[in-house]
Each structure stands twice: as structure tokens, then as C-alpha cells.
C-alpha positions in Angstrom: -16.2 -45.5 -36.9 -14.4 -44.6 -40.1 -11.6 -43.4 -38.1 -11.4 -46.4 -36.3 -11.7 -49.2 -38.7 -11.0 -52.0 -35.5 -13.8 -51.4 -34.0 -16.8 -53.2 -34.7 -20.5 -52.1 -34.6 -23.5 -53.6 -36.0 -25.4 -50.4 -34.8 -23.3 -48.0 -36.5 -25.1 -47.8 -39.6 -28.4 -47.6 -37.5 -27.2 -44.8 -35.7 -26.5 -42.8 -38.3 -29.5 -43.4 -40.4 -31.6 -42.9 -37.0 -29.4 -39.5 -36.8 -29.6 -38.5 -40.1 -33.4 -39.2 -40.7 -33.7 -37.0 -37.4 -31.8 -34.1 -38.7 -33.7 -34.4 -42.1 -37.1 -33.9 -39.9 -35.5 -30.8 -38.6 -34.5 -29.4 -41.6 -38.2 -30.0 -43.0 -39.7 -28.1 -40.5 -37.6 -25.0 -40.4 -38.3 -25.0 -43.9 -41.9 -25.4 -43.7 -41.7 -22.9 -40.6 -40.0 -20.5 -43.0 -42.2 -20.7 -45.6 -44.9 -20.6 -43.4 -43.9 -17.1 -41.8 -43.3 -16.0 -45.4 -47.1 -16.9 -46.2 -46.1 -19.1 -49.3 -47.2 -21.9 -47.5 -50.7 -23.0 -45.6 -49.9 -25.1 -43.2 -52.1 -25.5 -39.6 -50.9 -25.8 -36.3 -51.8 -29.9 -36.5 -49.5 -30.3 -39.1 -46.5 -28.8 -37.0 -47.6 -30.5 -34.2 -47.2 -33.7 -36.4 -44.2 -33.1 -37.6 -43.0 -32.1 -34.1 -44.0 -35.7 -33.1 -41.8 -37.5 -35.5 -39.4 -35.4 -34.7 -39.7 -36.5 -31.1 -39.9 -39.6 -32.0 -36.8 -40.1 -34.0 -35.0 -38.4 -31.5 -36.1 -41.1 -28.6 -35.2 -44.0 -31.0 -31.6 -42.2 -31.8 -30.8 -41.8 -28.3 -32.1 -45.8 -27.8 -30.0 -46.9 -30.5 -27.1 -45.2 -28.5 -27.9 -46.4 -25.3 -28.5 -49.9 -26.7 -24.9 -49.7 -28.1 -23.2 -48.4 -25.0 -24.6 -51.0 -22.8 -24.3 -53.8 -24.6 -20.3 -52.6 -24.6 -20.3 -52.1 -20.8 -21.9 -55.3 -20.5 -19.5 -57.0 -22.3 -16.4 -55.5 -21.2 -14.3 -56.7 -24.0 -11.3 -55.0 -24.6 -11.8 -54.4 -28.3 -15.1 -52.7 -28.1 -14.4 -50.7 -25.1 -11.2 -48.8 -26.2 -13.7 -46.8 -28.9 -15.7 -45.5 -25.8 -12.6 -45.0 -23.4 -11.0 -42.8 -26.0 -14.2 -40.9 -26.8 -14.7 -40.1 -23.3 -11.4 -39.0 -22.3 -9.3 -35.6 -23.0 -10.5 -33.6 -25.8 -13.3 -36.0 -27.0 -14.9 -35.6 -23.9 -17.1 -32.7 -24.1 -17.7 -34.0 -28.0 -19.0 -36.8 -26.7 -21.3 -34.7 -24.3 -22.3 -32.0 -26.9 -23.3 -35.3 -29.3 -25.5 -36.6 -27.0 -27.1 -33.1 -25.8 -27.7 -32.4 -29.6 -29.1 -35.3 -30.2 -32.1 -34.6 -28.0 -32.0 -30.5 -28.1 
């Protein structure tokens, strides 16, 4: 959005707080998996497994958060609000866009 200051959102900040809380997860449990292979850290499989959940979790609710905003846009169909998704989904934003939302969930 920062490079598009005319568009407005009022999920934006969501989004990325949803995203970055997700990616924070993430980087917790390679961390703890690293630690764990190292033996420095005790940690049992039902730990992982909830940490895996969240994960998961987050993950659904970033991707609804996304969703939410794209259809609410397509709904819509206003000219201001649409022209952020038409450029993001044409030429070289394209497979951006894709890789974003492939990320997101991988």
C-alpha cells in the first residue's frame, strides 16, 4: 500500500500483522527445531505439534483476511479500489501476486 498511497484499505494493517505474526511462528519453530536437533533444548513432540497448530492457524486467518479483502473489492467494483488489484495481477506482478499467496499457505 505504501507504494500506492490512493488506495484505501482498512485491512491493510491486518494483513500484515496477520502475516507477520505468521512468519514470527515460523521463525520460532525452526528455532526451537534447531535447538532441539542440537540437544540444548527439551522439547516433546506435543509441543511441536502445538506450535504447528498456530501456525496453521494463523496461516487460515491470513489467507481470510486476504480473501475478505479481495471480495469485498470485486463486490464492489469501484474504480478506485480495483486498480490496486488490476495492476497486481497483470504483467510482471503477476506471478508476485501468485508466489504471495502460495507462500502464505506453504
Amino acid at each position: 500500500m505504501s507504494i500506492e498511497p490512493h488506495w484505501p484499505s482498512t485491512l491493510y494493517a491486518w494483513l500484515h500483522a496477520a502475516g507477520m505474526f505468521e512468519a514470527g511462528v515460523a521463525v520460532v519453530i525452526l528455532c526451537v527445531l534447531a535447538e532441539r536437533r542440537a540437544g540444548r533444548l527439551d522439547v516433546g513432540a506435543e509441543t511441536l505439534h502445538d506450535l504447528g497448530k498456530l501456525l496453521f492457524a494463523f496461516a487460515f486467518f491470513w489467507g481470510y483476511l486476504w480473501f475478505c479483502q479481495w471480495m469485498l473489492v470485486w463486490y464492489t467494483n469501484m474504480p478506485e479500489e480495483t486498480s490496486h488489484y488490476a495492476l497486481r495481477h497483470t504483467g510482471s506482478w503477476q506471478p508476485l501476486a501468485f508466489v504471495n499467496v502460495v507462500l502464505g499457505f506453504a
